[in-house]
Rosetta silent file (secondary structure, phi, psi, omega in degrees, C-alpha in Angstrom):
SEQUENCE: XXXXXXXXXXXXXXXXXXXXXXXXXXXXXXXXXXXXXXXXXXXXXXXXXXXXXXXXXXXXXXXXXXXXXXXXXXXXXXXXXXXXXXXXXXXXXXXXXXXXXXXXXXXXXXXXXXXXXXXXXXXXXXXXXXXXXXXXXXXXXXXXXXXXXXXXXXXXXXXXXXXXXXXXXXXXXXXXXXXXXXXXXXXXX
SCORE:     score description
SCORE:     0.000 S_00000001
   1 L     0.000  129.103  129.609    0.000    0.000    0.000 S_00000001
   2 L   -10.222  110.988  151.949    0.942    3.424   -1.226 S_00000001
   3 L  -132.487 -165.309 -174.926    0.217    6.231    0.640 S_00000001
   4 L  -117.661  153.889 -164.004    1.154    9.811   -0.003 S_00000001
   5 L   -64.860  172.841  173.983    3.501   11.706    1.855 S_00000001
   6 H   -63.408  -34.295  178.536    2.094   14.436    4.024 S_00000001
   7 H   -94.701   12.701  168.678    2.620   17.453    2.496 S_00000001
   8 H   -80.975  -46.427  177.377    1.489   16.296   -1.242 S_00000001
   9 H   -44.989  -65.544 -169.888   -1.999   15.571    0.641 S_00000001
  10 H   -58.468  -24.823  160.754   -2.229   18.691    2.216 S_00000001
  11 H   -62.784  -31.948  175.444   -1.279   20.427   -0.912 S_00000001
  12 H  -114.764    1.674  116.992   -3.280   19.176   -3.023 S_00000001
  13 H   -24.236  -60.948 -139.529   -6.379   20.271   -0.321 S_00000001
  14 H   -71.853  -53.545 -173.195   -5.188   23.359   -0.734 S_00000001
  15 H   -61.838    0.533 -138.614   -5.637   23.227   -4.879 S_00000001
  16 H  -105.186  -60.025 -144.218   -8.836   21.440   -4.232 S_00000001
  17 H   -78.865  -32.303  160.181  -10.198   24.573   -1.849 S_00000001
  18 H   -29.295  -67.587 -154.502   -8.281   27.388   -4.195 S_00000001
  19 H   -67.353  -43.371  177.690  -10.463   25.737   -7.566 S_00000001
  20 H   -69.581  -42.603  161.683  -13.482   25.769   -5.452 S_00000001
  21 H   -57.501  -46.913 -173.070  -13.306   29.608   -4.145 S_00000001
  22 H   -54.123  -49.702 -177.572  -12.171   30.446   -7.743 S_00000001
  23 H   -80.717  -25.523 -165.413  -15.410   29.011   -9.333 S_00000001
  24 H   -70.825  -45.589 -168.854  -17.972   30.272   -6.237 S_00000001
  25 H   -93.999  -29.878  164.346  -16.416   33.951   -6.846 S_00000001
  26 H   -69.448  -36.733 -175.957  -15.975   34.114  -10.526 S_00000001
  27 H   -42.784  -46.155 -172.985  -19.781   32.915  -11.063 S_00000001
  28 H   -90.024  -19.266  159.687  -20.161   35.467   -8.950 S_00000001
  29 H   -78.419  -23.344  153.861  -18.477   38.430  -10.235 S_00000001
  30 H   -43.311  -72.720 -175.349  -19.472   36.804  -13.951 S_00000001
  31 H   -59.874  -21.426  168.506  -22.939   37.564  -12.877 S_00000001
  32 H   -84.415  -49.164  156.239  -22.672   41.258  -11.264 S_00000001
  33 H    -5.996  -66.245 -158.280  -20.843   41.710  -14.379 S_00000001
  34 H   -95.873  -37.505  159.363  -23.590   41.244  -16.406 S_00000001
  35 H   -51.792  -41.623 -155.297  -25.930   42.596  -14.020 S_00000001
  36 H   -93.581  -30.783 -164.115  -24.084   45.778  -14.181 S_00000001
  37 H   -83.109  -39.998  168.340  -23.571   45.826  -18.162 S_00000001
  38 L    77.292   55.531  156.370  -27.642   45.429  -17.802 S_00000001
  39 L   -97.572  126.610 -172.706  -27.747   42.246  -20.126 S_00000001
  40 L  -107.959  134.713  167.152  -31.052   40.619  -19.495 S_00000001
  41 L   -61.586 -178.920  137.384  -31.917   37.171  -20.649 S_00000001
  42 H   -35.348  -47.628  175.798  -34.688   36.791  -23.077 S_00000001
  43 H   -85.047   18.613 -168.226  -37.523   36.144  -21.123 S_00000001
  44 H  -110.078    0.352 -175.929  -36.854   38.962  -18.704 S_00000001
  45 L   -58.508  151.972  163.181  -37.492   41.394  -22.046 S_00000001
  46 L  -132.981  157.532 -176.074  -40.620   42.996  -22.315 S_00000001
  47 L   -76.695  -19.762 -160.974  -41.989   43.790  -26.539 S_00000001
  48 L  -114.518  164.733  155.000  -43.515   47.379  -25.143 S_00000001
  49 E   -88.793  121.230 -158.285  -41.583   50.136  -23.374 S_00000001
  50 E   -86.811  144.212 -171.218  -41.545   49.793  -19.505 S_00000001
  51 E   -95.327  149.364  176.837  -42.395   53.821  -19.099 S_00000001
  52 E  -149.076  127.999   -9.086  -40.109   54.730  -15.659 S_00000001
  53 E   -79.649  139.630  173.238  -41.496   56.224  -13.971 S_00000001
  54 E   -50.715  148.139 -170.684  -45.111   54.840  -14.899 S_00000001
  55 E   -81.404  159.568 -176.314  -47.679   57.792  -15.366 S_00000001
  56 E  -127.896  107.911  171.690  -49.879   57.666  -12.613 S_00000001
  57 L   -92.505    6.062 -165.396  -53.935   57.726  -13.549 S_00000001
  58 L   -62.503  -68.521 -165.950  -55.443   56.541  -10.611 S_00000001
  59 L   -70.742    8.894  153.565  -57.062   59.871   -9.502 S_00000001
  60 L   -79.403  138.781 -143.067  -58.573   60.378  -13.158 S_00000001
  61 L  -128.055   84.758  176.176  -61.816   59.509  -13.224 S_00000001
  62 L   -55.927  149.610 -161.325  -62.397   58.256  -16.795 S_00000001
  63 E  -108.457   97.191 -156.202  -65.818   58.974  -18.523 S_00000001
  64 L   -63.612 -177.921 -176.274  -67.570   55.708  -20.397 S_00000001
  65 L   -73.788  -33.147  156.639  -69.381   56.748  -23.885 S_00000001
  66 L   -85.358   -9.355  169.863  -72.551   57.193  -22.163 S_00000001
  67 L   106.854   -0.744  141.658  -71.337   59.038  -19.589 S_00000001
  68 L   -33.945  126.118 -176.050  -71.153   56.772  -16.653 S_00000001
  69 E   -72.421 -165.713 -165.356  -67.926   57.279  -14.922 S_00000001
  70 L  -160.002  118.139 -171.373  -65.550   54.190  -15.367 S_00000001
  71 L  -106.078  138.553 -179.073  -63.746   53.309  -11.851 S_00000001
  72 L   -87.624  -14.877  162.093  -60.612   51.528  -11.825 S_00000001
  73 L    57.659   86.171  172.392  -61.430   49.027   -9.229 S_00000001
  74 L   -72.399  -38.045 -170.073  -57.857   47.698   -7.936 S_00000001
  75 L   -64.550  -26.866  175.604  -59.492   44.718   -5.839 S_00000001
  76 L   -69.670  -27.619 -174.138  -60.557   43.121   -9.301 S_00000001
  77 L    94.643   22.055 -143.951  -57.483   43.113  -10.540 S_00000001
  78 L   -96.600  115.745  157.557  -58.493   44.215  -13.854 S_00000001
  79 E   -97.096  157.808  162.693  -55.121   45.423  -16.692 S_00000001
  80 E  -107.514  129.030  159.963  -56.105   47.542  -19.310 S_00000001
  81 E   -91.361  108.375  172.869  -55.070   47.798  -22.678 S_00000001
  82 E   -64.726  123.614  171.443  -55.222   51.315  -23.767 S_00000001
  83 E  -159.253  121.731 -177.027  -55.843   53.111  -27.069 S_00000001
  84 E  -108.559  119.050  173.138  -56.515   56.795  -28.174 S_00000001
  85 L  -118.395  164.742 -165.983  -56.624   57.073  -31.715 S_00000001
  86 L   -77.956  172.566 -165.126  -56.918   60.432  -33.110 S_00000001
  87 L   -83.540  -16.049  165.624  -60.420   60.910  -34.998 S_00000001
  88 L   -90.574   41.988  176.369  -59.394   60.739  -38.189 S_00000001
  89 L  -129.749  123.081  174.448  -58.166   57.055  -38.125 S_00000001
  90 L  -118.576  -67.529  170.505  -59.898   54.511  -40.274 S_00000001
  91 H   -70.341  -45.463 -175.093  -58.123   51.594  -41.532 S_00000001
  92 H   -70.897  -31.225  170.420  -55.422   51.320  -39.651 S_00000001
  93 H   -44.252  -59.467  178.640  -57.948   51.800  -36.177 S_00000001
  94 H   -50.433  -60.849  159.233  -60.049   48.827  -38.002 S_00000001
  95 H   -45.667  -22.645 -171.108  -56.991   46.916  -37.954 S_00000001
  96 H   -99.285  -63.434  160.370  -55.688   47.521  -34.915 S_00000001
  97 H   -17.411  -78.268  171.348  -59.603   47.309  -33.167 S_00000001
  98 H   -36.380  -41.736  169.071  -58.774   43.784  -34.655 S_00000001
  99 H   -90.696    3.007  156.596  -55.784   42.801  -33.551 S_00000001
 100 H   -95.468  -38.823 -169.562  -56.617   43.700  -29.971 S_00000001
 101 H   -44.176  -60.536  179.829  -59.835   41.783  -30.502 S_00000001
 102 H   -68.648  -17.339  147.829  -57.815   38.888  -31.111 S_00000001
 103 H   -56.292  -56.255  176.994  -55.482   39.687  -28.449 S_00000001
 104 H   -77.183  -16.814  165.982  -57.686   39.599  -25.953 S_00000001
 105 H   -55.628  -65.733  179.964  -59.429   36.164  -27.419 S_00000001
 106 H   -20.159  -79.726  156.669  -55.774   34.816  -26.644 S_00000001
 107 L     0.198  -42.935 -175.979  -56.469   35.334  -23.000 S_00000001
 108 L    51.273 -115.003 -175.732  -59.005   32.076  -22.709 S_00000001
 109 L   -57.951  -61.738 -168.735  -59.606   31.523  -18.893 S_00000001
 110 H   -62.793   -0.374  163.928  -57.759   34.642  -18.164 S_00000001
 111 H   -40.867  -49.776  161.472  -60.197   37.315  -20.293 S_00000001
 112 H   -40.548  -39.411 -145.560  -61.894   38.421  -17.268 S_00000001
 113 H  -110.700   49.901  160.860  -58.934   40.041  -16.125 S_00000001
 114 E  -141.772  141.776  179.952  -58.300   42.039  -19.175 S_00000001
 115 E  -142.220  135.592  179.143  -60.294   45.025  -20.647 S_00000001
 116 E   -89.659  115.010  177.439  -59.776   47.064  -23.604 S_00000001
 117 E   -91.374   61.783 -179.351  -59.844   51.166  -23.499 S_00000001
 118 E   -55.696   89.614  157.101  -61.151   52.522  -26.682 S_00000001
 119 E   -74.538  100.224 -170.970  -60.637   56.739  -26.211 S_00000001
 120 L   130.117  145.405  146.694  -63.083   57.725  -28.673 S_00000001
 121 L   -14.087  113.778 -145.334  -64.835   57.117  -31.411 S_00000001
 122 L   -97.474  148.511 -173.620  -64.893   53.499  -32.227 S_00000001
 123 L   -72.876  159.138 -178.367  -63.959   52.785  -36.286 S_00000001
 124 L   -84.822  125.140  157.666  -67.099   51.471  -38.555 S_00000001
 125 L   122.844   -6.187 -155.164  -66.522   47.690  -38.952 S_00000001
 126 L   -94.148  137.001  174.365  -64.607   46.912  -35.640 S_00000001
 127 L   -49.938  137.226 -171.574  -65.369   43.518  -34.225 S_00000001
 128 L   -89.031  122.778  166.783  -67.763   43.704  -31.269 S_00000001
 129 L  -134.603  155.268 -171.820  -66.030   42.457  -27.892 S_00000001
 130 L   -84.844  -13.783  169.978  -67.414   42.572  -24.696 S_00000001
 131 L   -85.508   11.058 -168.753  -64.272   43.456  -23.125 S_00000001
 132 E   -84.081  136.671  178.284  -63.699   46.541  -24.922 S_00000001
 133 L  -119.286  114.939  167.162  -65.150   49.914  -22.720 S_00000001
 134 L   -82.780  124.091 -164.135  -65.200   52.943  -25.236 S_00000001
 135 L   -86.279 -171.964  111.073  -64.334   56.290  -22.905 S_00000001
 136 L   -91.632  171.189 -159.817  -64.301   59.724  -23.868 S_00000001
 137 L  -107.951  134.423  172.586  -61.638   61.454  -24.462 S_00000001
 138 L  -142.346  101.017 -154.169  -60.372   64.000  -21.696 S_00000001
 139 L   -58.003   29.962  178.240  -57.451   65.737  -21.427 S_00000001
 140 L  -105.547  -43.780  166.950  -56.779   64.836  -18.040 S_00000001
 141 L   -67.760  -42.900 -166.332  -56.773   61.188  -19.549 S_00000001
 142 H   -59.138  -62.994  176.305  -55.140   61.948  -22.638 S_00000001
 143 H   -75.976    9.835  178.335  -52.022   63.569  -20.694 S_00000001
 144 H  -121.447   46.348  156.295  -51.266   60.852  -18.487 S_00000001
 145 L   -91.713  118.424 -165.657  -50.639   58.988  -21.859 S_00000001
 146 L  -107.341  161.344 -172.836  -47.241   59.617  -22.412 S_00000001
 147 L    36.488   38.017  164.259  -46.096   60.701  -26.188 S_00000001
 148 L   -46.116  -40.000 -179.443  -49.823   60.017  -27.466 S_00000001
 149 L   -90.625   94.325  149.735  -49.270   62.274  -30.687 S_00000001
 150 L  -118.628  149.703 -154.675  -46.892   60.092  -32.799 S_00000001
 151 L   -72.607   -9.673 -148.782  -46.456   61.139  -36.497 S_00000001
 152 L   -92.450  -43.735  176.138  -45.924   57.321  -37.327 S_00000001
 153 L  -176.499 -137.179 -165.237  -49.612   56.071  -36.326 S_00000001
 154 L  -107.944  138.735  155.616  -51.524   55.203  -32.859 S_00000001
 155 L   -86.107  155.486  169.639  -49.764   53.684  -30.006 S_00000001
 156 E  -103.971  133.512 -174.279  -50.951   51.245  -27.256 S_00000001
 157 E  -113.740 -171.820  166.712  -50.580   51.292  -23.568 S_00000001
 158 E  -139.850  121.315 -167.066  -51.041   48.850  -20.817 S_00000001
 159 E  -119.941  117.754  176.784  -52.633   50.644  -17.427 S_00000001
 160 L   -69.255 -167.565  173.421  -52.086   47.989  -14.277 S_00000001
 161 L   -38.480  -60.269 -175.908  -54.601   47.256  -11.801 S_00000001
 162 L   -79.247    3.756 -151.987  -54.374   50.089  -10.084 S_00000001
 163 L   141.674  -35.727 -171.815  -54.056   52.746  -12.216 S_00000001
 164 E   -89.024  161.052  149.953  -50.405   53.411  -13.350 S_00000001
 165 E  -126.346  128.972 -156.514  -49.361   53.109  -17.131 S_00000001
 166 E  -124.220  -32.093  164.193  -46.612   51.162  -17.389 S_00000001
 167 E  -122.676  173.378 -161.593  -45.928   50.020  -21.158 S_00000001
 168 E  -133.809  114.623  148.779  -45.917   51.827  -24.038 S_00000001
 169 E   -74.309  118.016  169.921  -46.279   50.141  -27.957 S_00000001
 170 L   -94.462  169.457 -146.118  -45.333   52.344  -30.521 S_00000001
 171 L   -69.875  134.001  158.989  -47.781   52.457  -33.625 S_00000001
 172 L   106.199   36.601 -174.785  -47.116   49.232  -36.008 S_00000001
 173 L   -75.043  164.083  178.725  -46.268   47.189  -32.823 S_00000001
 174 L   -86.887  105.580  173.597  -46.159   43.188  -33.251 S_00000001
 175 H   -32.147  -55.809 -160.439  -50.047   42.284  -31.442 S_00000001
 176 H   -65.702  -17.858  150.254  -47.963   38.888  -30.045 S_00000001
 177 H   -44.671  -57.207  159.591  -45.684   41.124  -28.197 S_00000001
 178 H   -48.408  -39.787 -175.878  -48.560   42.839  -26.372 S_00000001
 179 H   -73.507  -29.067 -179.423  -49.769   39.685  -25.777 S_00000001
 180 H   -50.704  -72.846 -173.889  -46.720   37.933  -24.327 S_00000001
 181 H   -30.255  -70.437  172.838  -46.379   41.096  -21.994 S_00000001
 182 H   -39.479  -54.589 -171.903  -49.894   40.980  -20.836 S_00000001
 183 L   -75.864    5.802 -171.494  -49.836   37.275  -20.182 S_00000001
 184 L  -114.202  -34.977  160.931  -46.741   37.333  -17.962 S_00000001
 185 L   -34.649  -47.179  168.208  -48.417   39.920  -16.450 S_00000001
 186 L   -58.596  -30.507 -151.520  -51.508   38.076  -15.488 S_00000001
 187 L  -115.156  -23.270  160.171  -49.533   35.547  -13.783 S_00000001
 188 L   -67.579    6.628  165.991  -48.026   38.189  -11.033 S_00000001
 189 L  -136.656    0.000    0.000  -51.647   38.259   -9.337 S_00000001
């Protein structure tokens, strides 16, 4: 039998506890690294623009089409998907009125907890959904949109439970993006 002198043993402890601090503390300065560089994986992405700081709408008291106020009700739990389009939008509104339709179809079980916020004049032809609530437009609402007049077309928001708006779409957005967004949402409550 073999054995090894004393100081090879203890030595080669030593490399043994060396390789292991070396990998526990590079992982971990790899990772503030990257933290710091502000590399995200994929799924931590969002398709809209998180607005920071989120506009805050809670103490606007939106106005439904008949004139019925529209309450934001935090205990339901309700997100909104937002959209003011200026009054002179026809096809692309009709398209978009569509592709939210079908956005919110996406939803299944989870449908309840989404509602659509037509500001406005609703386009001739747009698919009838029951979650959509058509507002009026009020420039109290209007300004806690942020960078609502873009030359390129109509934008979308997303307004949480309570109140804030917190993404942003800019006009010609990909619908499956908004949808992603939403649906990761839905899963924090």
């Amino acid at each position: 039998m073999t054995s090894m002198p004393p100081d090879a043993g203890r030595a080669r402890g030593r490399w043994m506890l060396v390789a292991l601090f070396a990998l526990f503390f590079g992982t971990v300065f790899g990772a503030g690294v990257l933290r710091f560089a502000g590399w995200q994986p994929a799924g931590h992405k969002n398709n809209g623009e998180m607005l920071q700081p989120p506009s805050d709408a809670r103490q606007i008291v939106p106005r439904l089409a008949d004139g019925q106020p529209y309450a934001w009700q935090p205990g339901e739990r309700i997100w909104r998907i937002v959209v003011a389009p200026p009054a002179d939008c026809a096809a692309d509104c009709l398209k978009l009125a569509q592709d939210l339709d079908k956005v919110w179809r996406l939803f299944g079980h989870n449908a309840d907890k989404v509602e659509i916020l037509w500001i406005g004049p609703l386009p001739g032809g747009a698919p009838a959904t029951e979650a959509r609530r058509q507002l009026q437009a009020s420039p109290e609402l209007l300004a806690a949109l942020p960078r609502l007049q873009d030359p390129k077309g109509v934008p979308v928001y997303v307004i949480d439970p309570h109140g804030f708006v917190i993404l942003r779409y800019p006009p010609g957005f990909d619908a499956g993006g908004l949808y992603k967004d939403v649906a990761k949402l839905l899963k924090l409550i």
